[in-house]
C-alpha positions in Angstrom: 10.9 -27.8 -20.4 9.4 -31.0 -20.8 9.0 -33.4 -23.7 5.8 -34.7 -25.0 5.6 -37.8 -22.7 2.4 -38.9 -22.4 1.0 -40.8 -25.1 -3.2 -42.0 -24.5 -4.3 -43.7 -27.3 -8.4 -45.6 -27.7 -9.6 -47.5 -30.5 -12.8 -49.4 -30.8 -14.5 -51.6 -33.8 -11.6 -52.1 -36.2 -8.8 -50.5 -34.3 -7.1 -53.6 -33.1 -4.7 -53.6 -36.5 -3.9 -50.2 -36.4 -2.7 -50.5 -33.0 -0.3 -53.6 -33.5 1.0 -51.3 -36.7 1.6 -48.2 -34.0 3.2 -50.0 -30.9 5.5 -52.6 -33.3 6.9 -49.1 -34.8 7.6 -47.3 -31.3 11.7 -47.9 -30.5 12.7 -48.9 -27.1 14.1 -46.0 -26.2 10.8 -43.8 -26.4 10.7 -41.1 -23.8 7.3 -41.4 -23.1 4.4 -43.5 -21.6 1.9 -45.0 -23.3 -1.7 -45.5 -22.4 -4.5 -47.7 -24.3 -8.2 -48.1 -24.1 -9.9 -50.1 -26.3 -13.5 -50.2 -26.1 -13.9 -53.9 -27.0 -14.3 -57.2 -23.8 -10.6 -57.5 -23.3 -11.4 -60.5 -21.0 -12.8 -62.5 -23.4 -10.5 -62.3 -26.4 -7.3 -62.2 -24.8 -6.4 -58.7 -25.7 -3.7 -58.0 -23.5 -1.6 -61.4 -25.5 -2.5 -59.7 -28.9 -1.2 -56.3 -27.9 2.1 -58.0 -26.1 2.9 -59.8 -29.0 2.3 -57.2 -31.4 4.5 -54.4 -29.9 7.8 -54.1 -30.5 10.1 -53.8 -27.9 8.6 -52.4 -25.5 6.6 -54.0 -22.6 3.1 -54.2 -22.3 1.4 -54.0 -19.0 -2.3 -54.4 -17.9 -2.9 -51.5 -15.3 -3.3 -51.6 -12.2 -4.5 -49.1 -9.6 -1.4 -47.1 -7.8 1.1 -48.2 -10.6 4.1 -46.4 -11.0 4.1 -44.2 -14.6 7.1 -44.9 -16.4 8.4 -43.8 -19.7 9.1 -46.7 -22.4 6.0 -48.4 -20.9 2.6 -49.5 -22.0 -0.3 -49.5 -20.1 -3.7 -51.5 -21.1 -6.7 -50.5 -19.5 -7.8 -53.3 -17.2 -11.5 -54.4 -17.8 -14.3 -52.7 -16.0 -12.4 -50.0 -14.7 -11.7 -46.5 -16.0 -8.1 -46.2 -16.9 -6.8 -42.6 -15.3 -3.4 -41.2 -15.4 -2.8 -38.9 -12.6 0.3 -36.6 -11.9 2.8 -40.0 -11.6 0.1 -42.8 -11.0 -2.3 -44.6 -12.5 -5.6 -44.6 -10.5 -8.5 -47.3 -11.6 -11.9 -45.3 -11.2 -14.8 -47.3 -10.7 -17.3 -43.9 -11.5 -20.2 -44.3 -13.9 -19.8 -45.7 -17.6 -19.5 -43.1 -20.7 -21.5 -44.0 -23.4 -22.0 -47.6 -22.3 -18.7 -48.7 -21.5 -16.0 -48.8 -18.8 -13.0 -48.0 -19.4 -14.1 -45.2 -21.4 -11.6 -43.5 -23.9 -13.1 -40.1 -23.2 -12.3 -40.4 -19.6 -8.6 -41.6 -20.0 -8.2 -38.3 -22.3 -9.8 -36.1 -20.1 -7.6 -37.7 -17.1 -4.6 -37.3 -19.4 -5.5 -33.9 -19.9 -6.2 -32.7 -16.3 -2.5 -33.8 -14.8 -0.2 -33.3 -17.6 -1.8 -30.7 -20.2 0.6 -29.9 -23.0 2.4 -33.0 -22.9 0.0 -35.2 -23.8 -0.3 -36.3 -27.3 -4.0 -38.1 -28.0 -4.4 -40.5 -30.6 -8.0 -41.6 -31.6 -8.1 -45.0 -34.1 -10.8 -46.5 -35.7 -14.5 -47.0 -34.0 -18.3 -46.4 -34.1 -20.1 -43.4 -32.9 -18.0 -40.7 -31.9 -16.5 -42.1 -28.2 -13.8 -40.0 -27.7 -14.2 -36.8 -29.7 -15.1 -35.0 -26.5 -11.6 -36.2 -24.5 -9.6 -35.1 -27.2 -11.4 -32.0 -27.2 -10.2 -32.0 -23.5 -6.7 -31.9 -24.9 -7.0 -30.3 -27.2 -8.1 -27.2 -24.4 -5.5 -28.0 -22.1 -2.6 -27.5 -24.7 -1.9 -31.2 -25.6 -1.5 -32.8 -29.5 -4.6 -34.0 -31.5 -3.7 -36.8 -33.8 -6.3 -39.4 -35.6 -6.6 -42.1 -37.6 -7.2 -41.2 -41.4 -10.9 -42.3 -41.7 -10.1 -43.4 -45.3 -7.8 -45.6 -43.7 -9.9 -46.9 -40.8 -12.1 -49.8 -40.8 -14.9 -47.7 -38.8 -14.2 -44.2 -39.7 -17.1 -42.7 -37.2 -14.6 -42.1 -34.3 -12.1 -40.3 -36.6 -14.3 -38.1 -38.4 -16.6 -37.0 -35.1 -13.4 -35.8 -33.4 -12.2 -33.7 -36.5 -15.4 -32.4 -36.4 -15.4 -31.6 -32.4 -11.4 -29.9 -32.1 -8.6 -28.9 -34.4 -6.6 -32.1 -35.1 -3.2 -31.8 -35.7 -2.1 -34.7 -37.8 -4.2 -37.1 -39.8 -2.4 -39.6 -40.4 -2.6 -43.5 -41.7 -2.0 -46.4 -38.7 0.8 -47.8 -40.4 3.0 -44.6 -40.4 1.4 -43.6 -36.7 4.2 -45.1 -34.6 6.4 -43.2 -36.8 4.9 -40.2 -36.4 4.7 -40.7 -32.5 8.3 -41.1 -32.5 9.4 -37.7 -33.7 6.4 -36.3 -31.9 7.4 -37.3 -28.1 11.0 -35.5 -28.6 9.6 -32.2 -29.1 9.7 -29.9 -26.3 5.4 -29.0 -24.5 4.1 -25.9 -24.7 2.9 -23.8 -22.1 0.4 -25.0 -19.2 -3.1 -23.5 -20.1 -5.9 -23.2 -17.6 -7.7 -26.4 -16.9 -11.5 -25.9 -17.6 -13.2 -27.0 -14.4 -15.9 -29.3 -16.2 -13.0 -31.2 -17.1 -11.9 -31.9 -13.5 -15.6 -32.5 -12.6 -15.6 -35.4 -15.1 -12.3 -36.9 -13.9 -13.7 -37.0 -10.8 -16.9 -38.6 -12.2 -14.7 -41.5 -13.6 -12.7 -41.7 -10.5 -16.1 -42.9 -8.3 -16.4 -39.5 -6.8 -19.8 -38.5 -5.6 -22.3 -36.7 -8.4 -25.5 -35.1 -7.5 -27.9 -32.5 -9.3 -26.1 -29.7 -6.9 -22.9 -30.9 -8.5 -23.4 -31.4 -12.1 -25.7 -28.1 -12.5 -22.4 -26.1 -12.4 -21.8 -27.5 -15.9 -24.9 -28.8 -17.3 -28.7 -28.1 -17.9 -31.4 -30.5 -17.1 -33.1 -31.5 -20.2 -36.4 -33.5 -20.5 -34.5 -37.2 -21.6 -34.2 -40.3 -19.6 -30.8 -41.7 -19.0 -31.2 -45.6 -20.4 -28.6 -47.0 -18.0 -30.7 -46.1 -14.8 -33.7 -44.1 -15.8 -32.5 -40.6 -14.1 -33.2 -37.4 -15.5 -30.5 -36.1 -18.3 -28.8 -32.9 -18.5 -27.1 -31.2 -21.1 -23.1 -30.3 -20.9 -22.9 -26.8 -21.5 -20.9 -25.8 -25.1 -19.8 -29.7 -25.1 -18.3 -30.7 -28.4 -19.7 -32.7 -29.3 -23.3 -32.7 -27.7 -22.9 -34.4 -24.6 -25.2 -35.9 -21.7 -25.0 -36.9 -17.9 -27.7 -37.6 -15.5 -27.4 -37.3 -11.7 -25.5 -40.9 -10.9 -22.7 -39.4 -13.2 -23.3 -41.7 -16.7 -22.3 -40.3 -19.3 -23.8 -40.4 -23.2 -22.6 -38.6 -26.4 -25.5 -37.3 -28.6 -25.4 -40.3 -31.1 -24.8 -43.0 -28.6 -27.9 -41.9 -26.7 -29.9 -41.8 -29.7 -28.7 -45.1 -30.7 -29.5 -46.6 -27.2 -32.8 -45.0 -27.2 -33.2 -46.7 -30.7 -32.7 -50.3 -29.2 -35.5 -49.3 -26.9 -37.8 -48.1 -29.2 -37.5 -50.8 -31.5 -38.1 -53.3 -28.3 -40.9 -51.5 -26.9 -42.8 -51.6 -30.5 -41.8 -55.6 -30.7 -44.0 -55.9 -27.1 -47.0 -54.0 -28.2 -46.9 -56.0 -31.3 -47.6 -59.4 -29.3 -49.3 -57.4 -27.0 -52.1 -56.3 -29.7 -51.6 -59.8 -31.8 -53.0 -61.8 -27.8 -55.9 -59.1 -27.6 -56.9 -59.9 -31.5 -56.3 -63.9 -30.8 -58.6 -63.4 -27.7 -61.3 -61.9 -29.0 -61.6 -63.8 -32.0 -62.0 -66.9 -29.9 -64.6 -64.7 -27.7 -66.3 -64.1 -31.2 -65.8 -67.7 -32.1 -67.8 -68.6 -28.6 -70.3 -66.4 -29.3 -72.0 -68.0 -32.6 -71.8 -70.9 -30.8 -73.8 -70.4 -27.5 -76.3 -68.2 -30.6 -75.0 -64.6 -28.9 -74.6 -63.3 -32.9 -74.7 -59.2 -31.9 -72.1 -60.4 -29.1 -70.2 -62.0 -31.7 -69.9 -59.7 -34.6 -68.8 -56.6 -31.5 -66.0 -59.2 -31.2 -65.0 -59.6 -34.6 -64.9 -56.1 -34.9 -62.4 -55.3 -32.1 -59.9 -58.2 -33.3 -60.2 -56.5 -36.9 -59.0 -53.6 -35.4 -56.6 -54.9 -33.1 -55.4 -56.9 -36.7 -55.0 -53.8 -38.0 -52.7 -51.5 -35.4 -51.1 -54.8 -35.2 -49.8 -54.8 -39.1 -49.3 -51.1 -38.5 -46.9 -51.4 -35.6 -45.2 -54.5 -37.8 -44.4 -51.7 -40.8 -43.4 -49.7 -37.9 -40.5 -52.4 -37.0 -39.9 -53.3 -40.6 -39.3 -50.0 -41.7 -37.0 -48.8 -38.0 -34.5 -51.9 -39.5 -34.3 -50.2 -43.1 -34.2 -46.9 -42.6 -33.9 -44.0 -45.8 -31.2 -43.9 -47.8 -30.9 -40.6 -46.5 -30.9 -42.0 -43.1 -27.7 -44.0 -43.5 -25.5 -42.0 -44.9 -25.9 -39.1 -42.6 
């Protein structure tokens, strides 16, 4: 039987030092391959130079599409692509983002998941919202390892806890002892292949650029009455997705909280906009008011001092709207 040799690891705010700590521990004679998607503009910081020099002895490579998987190697997810490992390759998929951002962690996973099921070993670091509690879930079902990050080790424990609370993590562990960890884990022996869920191929495909269409994705969702904010399509539900997931017909792909956190932006910038709106309409009709007393039209003028006291008035309700979305309840925040 085959060893653990597939290692997929994503990270997002915070999980650049944890990562350093996990590839600096790995020895150079680790049976396995390691994947790595981080959620953060690896063009513009030089992230591929930071991981390099951060990672022990073994080589770090950005990925490229038809590359050869080998074991002692470590592949970086290449910018604007989805990073997916398929039975010996690695394929670059171009599909939809997931959650806002390509490459997506969830989609690596799920990738991972699909071709090599119990050998996989999925590590999720430190990050915001919970982008890639669903793709460990994915291995999690296919018979692969769960490990995370200790959230009270994590700079942004959000990704951590949301997986622990989607699938049964195995180890929970701190970053600087993760390489460790990995190191004993890769020389056990896989499990048994378990049956692939076919959602989970769906969504690989989804990644990969294939074609998605309301025919398709009603096999393993339910239309729901929310807008997709990427392209303004009609949402649906992923049946018994953990956690609560959403696509829309073009294939993007949106977690409960990041939607609601997207939708949040818009709210807040749609209230801004009928601020100024209302704050013109009350300017103009104070000046129509104003031009009434002096061309002697008084009844004209007081019925336009009246409106831009009312328009004043939804205006500084709509401003305690805004003030009050950037402070929310205490309550509020620590949920």
């Amino acid at each position: 039987m085959s060893n653990r040799d597939i290692i997929v690891i994503g990270g997002s705010a915070g999980a650049t030092a944890p990562l350093k700590q996990i590839l600096g521990r790995l020895p150079a004679d680790l049976p396995a391959a390691v994947f790595v998607v981080l959620h953060i503009p690896a063009q513009g910081i030089g992230i591929l130079s930071t991981v390099a020099s951060n990672a022990g002895p073994l080589p770090v490579r950005q990925a490229e599409n038809g590359m050869k998987i080998e074991p002692g190697q470590i592949y970086l997810g290449a910018p604007d692509h989805h990073l997916l490992v398929a039975e010996d390759r690695i394929f670059l998929g171009r599909g939809p983002r997931e959650n806002m951002v390509r490459p997506a962690i969830d989609a690596l996973f799920r990738s991972a998941a699909l071709y090599h099921g119990p050998r996989v070993i999925g590590v999720l670091l430190s990050g915001l919202l919970s982008d890639g509690a669903a793709g460990l879930n994915a291995i999690k079902r296919c018979g692969g390892l769960a490990v995370v990050q200790d959230p009270a080790d994590a700079i942004s424990d959000e990704m951590p806890r949301r997986a622990m609370e989607a699938t049964t993590v195995d180890l929970c562990v701190p970053g600087a002892t993760m390489g460790d960890v990995l190191s004993e884990l890769v020389r056990e022996q896989a499990g048994a292949a378990l049956p692939i869920p076919p959602e989970i191929r769906l969504e690989v495909e989804i990644a990969a650029g294939e074609r998605v269409g309301s025919d398709t994705l009603v096999a393993v969702a339910e239309p729901v009455a929310l807008t997709c904010p990427a392209c303004g399509g009609v949402l649906s539900e992923v049946r018994d997705a953990r956690p609560m997931r959403f696509r829309c017909q073009v294939g993007h792909g949106f977690t409960a909280d990041a939607l609601a956190k997207e939708q949040e932006g818009r709210v807040d910038e749609a209230l801004r906009v009928a601020l100024r709106i209302i704050e013109e309409r009350a300017e103009l009709v104070q000046r129509m008011a104003a031009d009434g007393r002096r061309s002697g039209r008084a009844a004209v003028a007081e019925m336009y001092e009246a409106r831009s006291r009312e328009y004043r008035e939804y205006a500084d309700m709509i401003r305690r709207v805004v003030l009050k979305s950037l402070d929310p309840p205490i309550g509020e925040r620590e949920a």
